[in-house]
C-alpha positions in Angstrom: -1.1 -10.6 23.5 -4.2 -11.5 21.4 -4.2 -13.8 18.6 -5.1 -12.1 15.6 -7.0 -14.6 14.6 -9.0 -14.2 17.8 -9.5 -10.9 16.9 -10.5 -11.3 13.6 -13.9 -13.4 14.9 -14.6 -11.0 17.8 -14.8 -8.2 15.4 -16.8 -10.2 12.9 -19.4 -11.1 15.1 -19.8 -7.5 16.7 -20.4 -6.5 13.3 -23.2 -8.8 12.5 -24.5 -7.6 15.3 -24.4 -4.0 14.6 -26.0 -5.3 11.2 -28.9 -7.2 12.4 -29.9 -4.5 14.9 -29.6 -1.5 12.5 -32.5 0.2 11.6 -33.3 1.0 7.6 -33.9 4.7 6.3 -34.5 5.5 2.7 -32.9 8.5 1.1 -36.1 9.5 -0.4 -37.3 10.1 3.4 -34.7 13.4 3.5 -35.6 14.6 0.2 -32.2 12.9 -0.9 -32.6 12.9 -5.1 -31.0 10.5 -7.4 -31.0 12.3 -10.5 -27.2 12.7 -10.7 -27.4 17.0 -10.9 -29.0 17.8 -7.4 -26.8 18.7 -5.4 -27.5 16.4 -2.1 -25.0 17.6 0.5 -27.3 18.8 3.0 -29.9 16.6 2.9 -27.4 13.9 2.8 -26.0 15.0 5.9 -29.2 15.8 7.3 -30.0 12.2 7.4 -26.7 11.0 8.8 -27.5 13.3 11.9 -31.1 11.9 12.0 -30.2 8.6 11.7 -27.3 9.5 14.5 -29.5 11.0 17.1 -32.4 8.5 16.4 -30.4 5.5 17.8 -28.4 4.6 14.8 -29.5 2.8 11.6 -28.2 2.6 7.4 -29.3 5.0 5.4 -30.1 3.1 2.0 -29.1 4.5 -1.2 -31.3 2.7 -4.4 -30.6 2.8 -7.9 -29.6 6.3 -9.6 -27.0 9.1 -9.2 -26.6 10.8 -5.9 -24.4 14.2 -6.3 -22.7 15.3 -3.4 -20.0 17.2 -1.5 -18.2 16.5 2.0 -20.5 14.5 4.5 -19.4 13.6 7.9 -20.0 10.3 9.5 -21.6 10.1 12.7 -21.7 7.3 15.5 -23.7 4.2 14.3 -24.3 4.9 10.8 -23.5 2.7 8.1 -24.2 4.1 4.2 -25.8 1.2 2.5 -25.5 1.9 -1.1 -27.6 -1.0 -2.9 -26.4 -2.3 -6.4 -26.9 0.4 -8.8 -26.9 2.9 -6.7 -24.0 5.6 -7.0 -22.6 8.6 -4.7 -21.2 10.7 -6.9 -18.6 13.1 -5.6 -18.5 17.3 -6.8 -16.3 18.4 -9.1 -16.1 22.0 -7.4 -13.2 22.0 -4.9 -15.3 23.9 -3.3 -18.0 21.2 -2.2 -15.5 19.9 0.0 -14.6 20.1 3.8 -11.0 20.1 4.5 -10.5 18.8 8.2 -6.5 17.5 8.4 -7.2 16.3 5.0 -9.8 16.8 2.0 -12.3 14.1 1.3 -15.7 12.9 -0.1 -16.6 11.0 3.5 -15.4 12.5 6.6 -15.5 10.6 10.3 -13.8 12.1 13.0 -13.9 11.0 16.7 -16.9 8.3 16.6 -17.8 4.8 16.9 -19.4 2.3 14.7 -19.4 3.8 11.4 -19.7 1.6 7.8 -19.8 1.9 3.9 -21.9 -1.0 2.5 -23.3 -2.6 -0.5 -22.9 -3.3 -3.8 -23.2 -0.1 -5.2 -20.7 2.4 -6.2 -18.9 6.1 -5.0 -17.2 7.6 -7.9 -15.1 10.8 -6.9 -14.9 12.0 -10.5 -11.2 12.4 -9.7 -9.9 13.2 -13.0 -12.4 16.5 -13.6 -11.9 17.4 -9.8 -7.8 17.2 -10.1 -8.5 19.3 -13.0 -10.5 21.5 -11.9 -8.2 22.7 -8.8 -5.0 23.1 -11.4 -7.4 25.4 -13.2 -8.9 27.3 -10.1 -4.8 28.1 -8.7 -4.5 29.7 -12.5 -7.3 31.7 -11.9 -6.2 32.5 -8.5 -9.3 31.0 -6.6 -6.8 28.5 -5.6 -3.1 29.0 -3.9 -0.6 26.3 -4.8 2.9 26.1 -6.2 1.6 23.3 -8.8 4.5 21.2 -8.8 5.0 18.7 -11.1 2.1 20.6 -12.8 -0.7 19.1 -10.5 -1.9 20.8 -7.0 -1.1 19.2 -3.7 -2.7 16.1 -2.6 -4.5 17.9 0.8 -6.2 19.7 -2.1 -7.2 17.0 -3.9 -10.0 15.3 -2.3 -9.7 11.8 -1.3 -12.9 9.6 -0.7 -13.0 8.2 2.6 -10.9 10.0 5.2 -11.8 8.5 8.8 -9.4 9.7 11.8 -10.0 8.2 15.4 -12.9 6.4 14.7 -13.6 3.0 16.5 -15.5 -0.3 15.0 -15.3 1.0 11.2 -17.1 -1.7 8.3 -16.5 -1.2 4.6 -17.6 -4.1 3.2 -18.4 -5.1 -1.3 -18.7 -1.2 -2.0 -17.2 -0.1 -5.3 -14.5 2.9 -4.7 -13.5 4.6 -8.2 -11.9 7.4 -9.5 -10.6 9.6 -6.5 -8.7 12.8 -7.2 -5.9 11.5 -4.6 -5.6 8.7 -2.7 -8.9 6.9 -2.5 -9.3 6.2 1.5 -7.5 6.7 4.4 -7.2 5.4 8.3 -6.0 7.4 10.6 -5.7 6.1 14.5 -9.0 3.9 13.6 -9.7 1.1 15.5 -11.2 -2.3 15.0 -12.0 -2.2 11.5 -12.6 -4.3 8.8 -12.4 -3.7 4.9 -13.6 -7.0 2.8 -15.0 -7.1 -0.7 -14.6 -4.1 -2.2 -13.2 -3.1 -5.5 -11.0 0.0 -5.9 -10.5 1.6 -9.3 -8.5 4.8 -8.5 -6.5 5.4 -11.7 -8.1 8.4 -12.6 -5.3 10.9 -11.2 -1.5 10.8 -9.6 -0.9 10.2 -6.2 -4.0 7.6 -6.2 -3.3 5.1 -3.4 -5.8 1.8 -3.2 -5.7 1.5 0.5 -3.5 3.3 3.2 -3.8 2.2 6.8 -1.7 5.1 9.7 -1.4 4.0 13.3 -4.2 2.1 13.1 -5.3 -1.2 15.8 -6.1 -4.7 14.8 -7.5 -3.8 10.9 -8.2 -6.7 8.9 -7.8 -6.1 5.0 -9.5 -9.2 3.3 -10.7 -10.8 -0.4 -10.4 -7.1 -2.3 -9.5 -6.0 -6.0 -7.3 -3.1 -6.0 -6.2 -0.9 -9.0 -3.7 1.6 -8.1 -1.6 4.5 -9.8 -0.1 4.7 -6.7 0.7 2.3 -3.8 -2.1 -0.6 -3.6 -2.6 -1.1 0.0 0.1 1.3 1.9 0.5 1.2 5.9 2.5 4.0 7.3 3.2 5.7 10.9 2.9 9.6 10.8 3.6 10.1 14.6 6.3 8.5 16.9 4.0 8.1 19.9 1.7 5.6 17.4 2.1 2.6 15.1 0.5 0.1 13.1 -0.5 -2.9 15.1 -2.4 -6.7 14.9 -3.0 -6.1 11.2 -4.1 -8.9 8.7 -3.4 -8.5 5.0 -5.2 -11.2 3.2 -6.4 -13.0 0.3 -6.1 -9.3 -1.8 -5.0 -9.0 -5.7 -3.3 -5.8 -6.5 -2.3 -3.8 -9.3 0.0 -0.7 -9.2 2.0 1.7 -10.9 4.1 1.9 -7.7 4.2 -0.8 -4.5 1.5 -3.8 -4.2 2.0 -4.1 -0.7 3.8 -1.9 1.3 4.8 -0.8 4.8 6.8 2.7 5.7 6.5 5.4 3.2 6.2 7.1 6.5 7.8 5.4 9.5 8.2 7.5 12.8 6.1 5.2 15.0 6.8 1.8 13.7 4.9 -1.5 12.7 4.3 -4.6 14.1 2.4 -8.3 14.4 1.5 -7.6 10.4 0.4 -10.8 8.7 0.1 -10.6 4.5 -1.0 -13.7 3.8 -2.1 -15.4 0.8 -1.9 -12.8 -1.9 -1.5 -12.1 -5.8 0.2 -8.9 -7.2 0.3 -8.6 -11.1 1.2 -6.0 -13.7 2.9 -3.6 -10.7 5.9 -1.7 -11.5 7.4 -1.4 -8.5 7.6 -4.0 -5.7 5.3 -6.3 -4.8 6.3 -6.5 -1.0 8.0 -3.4 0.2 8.8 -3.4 4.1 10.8 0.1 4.9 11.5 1.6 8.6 13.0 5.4 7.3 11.9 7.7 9.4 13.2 6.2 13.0 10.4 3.6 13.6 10.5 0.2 14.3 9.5 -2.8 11.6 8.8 -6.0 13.3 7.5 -9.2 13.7 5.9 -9.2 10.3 4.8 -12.9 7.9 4.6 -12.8 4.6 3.3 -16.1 3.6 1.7 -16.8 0.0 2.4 -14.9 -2.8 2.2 -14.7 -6.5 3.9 -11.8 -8.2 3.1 -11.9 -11.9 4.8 -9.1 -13.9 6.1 -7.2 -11.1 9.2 -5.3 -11.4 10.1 -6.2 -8.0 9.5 -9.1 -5.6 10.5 -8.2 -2.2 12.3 -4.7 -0.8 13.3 -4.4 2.6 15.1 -1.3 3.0 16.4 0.7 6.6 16.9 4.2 6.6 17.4 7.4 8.2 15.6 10.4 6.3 16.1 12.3 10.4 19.3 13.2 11.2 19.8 11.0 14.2 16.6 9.0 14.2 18.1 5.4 14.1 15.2 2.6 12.3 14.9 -1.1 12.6 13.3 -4.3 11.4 14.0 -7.1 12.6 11.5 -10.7 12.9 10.4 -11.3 9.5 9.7 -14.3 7.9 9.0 -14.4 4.0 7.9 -17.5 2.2 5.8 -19.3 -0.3 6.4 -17.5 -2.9 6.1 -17.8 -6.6 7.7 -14.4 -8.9 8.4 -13.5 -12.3 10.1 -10.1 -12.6 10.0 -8.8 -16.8 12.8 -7.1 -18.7 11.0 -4.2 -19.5 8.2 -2.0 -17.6 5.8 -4.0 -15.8 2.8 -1.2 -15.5 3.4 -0.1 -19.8 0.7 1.4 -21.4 -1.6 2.7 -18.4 -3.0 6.1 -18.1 -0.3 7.0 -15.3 2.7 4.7 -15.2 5.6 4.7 -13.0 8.5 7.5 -13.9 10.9 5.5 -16.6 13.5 7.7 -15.3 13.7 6.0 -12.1 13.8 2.5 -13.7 17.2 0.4 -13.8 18.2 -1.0 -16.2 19.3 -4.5 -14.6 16.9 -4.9 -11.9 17.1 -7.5 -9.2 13.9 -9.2 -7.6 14.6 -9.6 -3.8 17.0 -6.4 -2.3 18.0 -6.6 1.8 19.2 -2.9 2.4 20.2 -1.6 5.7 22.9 0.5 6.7 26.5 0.8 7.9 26.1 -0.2 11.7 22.3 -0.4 11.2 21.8 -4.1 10.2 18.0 -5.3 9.1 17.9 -8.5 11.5 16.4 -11.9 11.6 14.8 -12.1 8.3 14.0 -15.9 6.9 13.2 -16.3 3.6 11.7 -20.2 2.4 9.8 -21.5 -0.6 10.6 -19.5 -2.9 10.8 -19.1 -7.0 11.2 -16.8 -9.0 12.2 -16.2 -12.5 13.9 -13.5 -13.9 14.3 -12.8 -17.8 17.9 -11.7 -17.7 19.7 -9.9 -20.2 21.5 -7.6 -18.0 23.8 -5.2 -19.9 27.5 -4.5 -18.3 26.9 -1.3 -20.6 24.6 0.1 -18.2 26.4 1.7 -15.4 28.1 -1.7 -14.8 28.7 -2.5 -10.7 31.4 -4.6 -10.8 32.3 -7.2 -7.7 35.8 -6.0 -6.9 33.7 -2.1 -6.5 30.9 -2.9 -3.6 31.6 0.6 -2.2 30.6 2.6 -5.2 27.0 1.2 -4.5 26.1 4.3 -2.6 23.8 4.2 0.7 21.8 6.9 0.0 20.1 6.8 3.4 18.0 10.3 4.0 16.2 9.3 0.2 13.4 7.8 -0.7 12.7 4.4 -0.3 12.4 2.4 -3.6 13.9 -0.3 -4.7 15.0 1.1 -7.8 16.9 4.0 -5.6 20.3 2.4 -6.1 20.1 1.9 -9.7 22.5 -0.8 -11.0 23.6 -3.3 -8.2 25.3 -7.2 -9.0 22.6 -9.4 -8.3 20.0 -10.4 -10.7 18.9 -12.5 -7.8 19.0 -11.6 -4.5 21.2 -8.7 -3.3 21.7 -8.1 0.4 24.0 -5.5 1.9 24.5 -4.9 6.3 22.4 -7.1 7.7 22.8 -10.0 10.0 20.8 -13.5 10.6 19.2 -13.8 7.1 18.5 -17.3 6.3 17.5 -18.6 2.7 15.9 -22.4 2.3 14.1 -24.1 -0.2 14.8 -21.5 -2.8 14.6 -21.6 -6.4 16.1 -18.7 -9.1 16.2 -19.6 -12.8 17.7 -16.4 -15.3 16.2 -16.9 -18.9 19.0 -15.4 -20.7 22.3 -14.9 -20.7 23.3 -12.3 -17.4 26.6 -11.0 -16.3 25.8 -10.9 -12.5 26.0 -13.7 -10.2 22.6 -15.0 -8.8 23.6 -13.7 -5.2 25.4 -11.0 -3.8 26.2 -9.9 0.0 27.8 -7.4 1.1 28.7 -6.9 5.0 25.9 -9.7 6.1 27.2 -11.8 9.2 25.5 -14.6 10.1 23.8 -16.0 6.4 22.7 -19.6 5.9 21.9 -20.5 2.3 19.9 -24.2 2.8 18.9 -26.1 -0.5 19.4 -22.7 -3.0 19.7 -23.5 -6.4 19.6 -21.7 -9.5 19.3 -21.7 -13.7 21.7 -19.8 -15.2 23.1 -20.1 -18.9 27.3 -20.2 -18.4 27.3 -19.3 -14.0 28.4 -22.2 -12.3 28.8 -19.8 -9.1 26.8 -19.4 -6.9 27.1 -16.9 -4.6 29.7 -13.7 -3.8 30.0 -12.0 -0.3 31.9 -9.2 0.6 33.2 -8.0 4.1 30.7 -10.4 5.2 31.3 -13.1 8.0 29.7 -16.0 9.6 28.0 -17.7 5.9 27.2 -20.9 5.4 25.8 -22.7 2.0 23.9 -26.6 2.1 
């Protein structure tokens, strides 16, 4: 097996030299205007297939306002778009190619492709979402509109690349898509460093999602999400995520910072998130699910600060097919430092998490496989976190001596707020086996009714220097049908 870190500076220096090869071609040179009303589609793509057939090259984008619809992507172009410069995406529906999905930037079976610069591609999401709702009303458009908003694979995204090997985006500005902003899919060898995302223009508005994609490397961006901030997920069995480093990224979300498995039928593996902050999320701030028959493994977490996050760390088995069994198994989880508030973490943006879905007692860390189907080997160490406490037996209480009424809900989906009330305002773990805990420090800032930790069928636990702050709790820790636990 590679080191990823080997494959980090083998992909770095082929792209410097794919950069200092490249050959420069204005936009002006394809009649491409940058008055902000032309529409630029063909010339745009014009150029593209010049550049393509012409040995490969940037075509530069200067300062102004470059109106377009879909453009494809061909081998061994890179779209340089200077500081200043903006692609700005139609708000017709109609401007836009729909080829497995919608989007702004299409690439599809090529190699060598890139998005650079400091400049800027604003989807106009908001105005585009709204135009679609209005076109199904008018019947130009068929869609059941649920939830009063059309589907997302008629909502364009930005960036859509499928298949596509040796892929750069690299300090571009990405704002304002009408559903998620970009997406992988089966990409190879591909790095995304720099940029800033500002998609919180319209639901459904992911930052980043990576699907079955080889040795990726997600580094040093700013990402402001309605939706999940950077998402990985496995849409086919025969595929997974793989060699993927997660680094040195701050995230903000109305759902998940960082999370693995809304879909899961493949799997996920040798995934390093290292070093990075998630604030003001509503959600979790790690979420690591296998649901859909996959497999989760081998996976480090290691450095993170979770400011005002309404959860810190969710790992969650389940079984949404009938007899498609999931695991996870090899993760280690530490240095971290979490504060989880009373009340909703993402308050007052334009699209906030659904308050209906919100417990009222949260916990910050949840372990949650299922009966028979234990999450395995997970270490947690360094750890602290602080929780403001208050918890309410009012609320739908969950009391110790009634573990079973937690339900197990295993064909839903995966949140960590799914369960509603459990007993742990700490750390709540239920079937799993080999979970170790060291170094780790809870404090409660009010009074709470729930013990700091609760298991429930876990066999084989070792709790190693835990200690906690808790007004009137002298105890520690409650397990349940559990076996093999051991407290230093």
């Amino acid at each position: 097996m590679i080191h990823l870190k080997k494959v980090v500076l083998i992909m770095v220096i082929f792209l410097q030299s794919v950069a200092v090869f490249a050959k420069d071609y204005k936009a002006s040179m394809f009649n491409i205007k940058s008055d902000g009303s032309t529409m630029n589609t063909r010339s745009i793509q014009f150029g593209i297939d010049y550049i393509s057939k012409n040995g490969g090259g940037r075509l530069v984008f200067y300062v102004g306002r470059y109106l377009t619809g879909s453009i494809h992507l061909k081998s061994n172009v890179t779209l340089q778009l200077e500081e200043g410069a903006v692609l700005l995406g139609s708000t017709n529906p109609f401007d836009y190619d729909r080829i497995g999905n919608t989007a702004l930037i299409h690439a599809r079976n090529v190699d060598s492709v890139g998005i650079t610069g400091k400049g800027m591609i604003d989807g106009q999401g908001r105005a585009l979402a709204n135009n679609s709702i209005q076109y199904v009303h008018t019947g130009m458009i068929e869609d059941g509109l649920k939830y009063d908003r059309t589907r997302e694979s008629i909502r364009p995204m930005i960036i859509y690349f499928h298949t596509v090997t040796n892929i750069t985006i690299k300090d571009i500005i990405l704002k304002n898509s009408a559903c998620w902003m970009q997406t992988y899919d089966r990409c190879k060898n591909m790095v995304i460093d720099g940029i800033t995302v500002d998609n919180v223009a319209f639901w459904n508005s992911d930052g980043i999602d990576i699907v079955d994609c080889d040795n990726v490397v997600i580094t040093n961006n700013n990402i402001d999400a309605a939706d999940d901030g950077i998402c990985l997920k496995s849409h086919d069995e025969k595929f997974y995520c793989n060699n993927i480093l997660i680094e040195n990224n701050i995230v903000r979300t109305s759902a998940n910072g960082i999370k693995l498995g809304t879909a899961g039928k493949g799997g996920f593996r040798n995934i390093k998130i290292i070093n990075n902050t998630v604030y003001n999320t509503y959600r979790s701030a790690i979420a690591l699910q296998s649901v859909d028959g996959g497999f989760l493994e081998d996976i480090l977490v290691d450095g993170l600060k979770s400011t005002n996050t309404g959860n810190v760390i969710f790992l969650r088995l389940g079984e949404r097919v009938v007899g498609k069994k999931s695991s996870m198994q090899r993760i280690s989880i530490k240095n971290v430092i979490a504060d989880v508030p009373f009340g909703k973490a993402d308050a007052g943006y334009d699209y906030e998490g659904p308050i209906e879905d919100m417990p009222r007692n949260v916990s910050p860390i949840v372990i949650a496989g299922l009966p028979g189907q234990y999450i395995k080997d997970v270490t947690f160490s360094n750890f602290e976190v602080t929780y403001p406490g208050g918890g309410n037996k009012m609320f739908a209480y969950v009391a110790l001596d009634k573990l079973d009424s937690i339900p197990e809900l295993p064909a839903n989906y995966p949140e960590f707020s799914m369960f509603k009330e459990i007993p742990a305002w700490g750390i709540y773990v239920r079937h799993a086996k080999d979970i170790n805990f060291s170094n780790i420090k809870l404090k409660v800032e009010k009074k709470d009714y729930r013990l700091p930790i609760v298991m429930d069928d876990v066999h084989g636990a070792q709790l190693k220097k835990v200690t906690f702050d808790q007004v009137g709790q002298t105890k520690l820790l409650y397990d349940y049908k559990s076996t093999g636990i051991t407290v230093n």
